[in-house]
N, C-alpha and C positions, 0 to 999 in steps of 0.2 A: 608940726603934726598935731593934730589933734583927733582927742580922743573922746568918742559920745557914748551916753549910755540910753538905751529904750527900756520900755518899760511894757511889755509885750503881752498877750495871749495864746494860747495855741490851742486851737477848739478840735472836734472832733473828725474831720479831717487829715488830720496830722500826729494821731493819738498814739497811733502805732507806727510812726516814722524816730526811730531811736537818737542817740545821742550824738554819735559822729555823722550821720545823716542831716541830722537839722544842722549843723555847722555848713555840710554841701549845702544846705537851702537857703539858709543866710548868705553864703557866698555869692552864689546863682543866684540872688536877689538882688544885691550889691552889683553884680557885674551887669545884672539888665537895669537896674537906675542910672547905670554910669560913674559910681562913687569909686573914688579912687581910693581904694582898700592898702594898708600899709602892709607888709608880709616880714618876717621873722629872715634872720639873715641866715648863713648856713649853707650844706649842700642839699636839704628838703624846702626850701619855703614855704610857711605854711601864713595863712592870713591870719591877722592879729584880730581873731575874734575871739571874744569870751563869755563864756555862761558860769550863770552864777551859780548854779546846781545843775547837775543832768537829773533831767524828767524819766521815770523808769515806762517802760513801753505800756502801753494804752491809759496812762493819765494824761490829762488835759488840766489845764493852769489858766491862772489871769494873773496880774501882775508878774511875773518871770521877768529877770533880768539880763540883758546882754550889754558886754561893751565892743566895739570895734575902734579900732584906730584909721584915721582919714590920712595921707601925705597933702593934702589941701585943707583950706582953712574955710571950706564951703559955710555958710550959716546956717541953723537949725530949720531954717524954715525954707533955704533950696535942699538940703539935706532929706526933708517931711515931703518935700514936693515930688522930689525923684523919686523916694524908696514908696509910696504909697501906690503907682501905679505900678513897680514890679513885685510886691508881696502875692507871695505865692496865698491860693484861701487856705484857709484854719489860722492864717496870725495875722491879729488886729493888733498896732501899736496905740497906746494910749498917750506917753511922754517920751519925749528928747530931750534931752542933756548933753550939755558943754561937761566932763568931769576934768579935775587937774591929771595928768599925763603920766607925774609923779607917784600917785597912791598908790598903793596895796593893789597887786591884781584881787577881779571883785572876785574869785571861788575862795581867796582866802579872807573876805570879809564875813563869807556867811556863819551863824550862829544857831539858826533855827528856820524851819517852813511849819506855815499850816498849811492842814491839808480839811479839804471835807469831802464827806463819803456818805454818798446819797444810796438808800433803798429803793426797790422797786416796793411798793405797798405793803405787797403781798409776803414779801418775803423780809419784812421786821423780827428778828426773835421777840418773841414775846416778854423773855428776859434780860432783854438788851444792857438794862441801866443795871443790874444785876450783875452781868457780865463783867462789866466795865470797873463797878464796885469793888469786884472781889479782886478782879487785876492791878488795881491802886493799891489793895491792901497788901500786895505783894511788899516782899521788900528785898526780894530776888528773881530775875526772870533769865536763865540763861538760854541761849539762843546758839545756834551755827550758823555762820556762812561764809561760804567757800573757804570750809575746813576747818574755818580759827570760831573760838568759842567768844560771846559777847555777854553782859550782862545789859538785857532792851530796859529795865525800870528806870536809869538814870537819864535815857533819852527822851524817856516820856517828858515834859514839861506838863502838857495841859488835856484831858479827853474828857469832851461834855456829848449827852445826848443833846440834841436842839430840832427842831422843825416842828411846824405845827400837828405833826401826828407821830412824832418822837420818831422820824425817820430819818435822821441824820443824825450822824457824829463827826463833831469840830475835834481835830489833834492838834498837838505845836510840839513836834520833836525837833530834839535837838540836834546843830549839824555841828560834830567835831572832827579833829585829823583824827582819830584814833576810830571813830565809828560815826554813821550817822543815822540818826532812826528814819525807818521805814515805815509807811504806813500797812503794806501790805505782812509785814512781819506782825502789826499790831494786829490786826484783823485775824493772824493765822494764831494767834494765842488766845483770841475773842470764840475762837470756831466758828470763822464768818467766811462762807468762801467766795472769792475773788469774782463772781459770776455772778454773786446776786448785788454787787454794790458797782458805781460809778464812782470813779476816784479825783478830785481837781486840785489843785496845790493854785490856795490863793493867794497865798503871801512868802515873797523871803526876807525872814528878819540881818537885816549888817549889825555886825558890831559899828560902834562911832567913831 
């Protein structure tokens, strides 16, 4: 058996296609490449595909990771050949990998995403970096979701303003079992509402 990992994007196309759904597309993709997809034993079977974070509906990503398990020993590059003309559009793969079979499933690798969150011009607060300031200076931010109370300051790791007309902001929240930061929770503490930004998650940080 062997087991690969992609290193993928998923652009706007597919922005609003959720968590258990992109698993149906990745299947549906594999099944028209012809990959012989390995499946979980059981009275459900379900294909041994894995993401490494679920994407929350209308963000788009680059680097996102998946792994699948093959029952053949195909090579990366008949592997590249097949799934490249059944990829549905909105996901461009950049890398394939051999990973050992044995490791850590990858959701329990992850540690952190950056995320960046682009403005339309026009709709910059003027006091952005200000914002962002006084939110650092926090050294409590309690939060709800779905019912249970959080404290967001310790997920924060990193928020900078960046772009050449300070319209962007870079995040790196942290992803734990107990909670994982969101961007759209940062934003809703910023009073930035979810309509005037585009949201992409460019990187997922593994522990080693």
């Amino acid at each position: 058996m062997r087991r690969v990992r992609l290193v993928y994007s998923k652009g706007d196309e597919l922005k609003f296609t959720g968590n258990l759904d992109m698993i149906k597309v990745w299947e549906r993709s594999f099944r028209r490449a012809e990959l012989k997809i390995a499946y979980s034993q059981g009275f459900h079977p379900q294909p041994k595909i894995h993401q490494a974070l679920p994407l929350p509906l209308g963000f788009t990503s680059e680097n996102d990771l998946l792994d699948f398990w093959l029952i053949s020993e195909e090579s990366l590059e008949s592997i590249r050949t097949k799934l490249e003309k059944a990829l549905q559009p909105g996901i461009t793969v950049q890398n394939y990998q051999v990973v050992a079979p044995e490791i850590n499933p990858l959701q329990t690798q992850v540690i952190a995403a950056d995320y960046l969150i682009s403005f339309d011009t026009d709709r910059v607060p003027s006091d952005l970096s200000v914002r962002i300031k006084h939110l650092l200076a926090q050294t409590e931010c309690v939060r709800e979701r779905r019912g249970k109370t959080y404290d967001l300051m310790p997920l924060i790791e990193s928020i900078n303003v960046r772009g050449s007309d300070d319209n962007e902001i870079m995040m790196t929240l942290a992803a734990r079992p107990s909670a994982t930061g969101r961007p759209e929770e940062v934003l809703d503490v910023l009073e930035i509402p979810l309509q005037d930004v585009a949201i992409k998650r460019t990187r997922i940080l593994l522990s080693e």
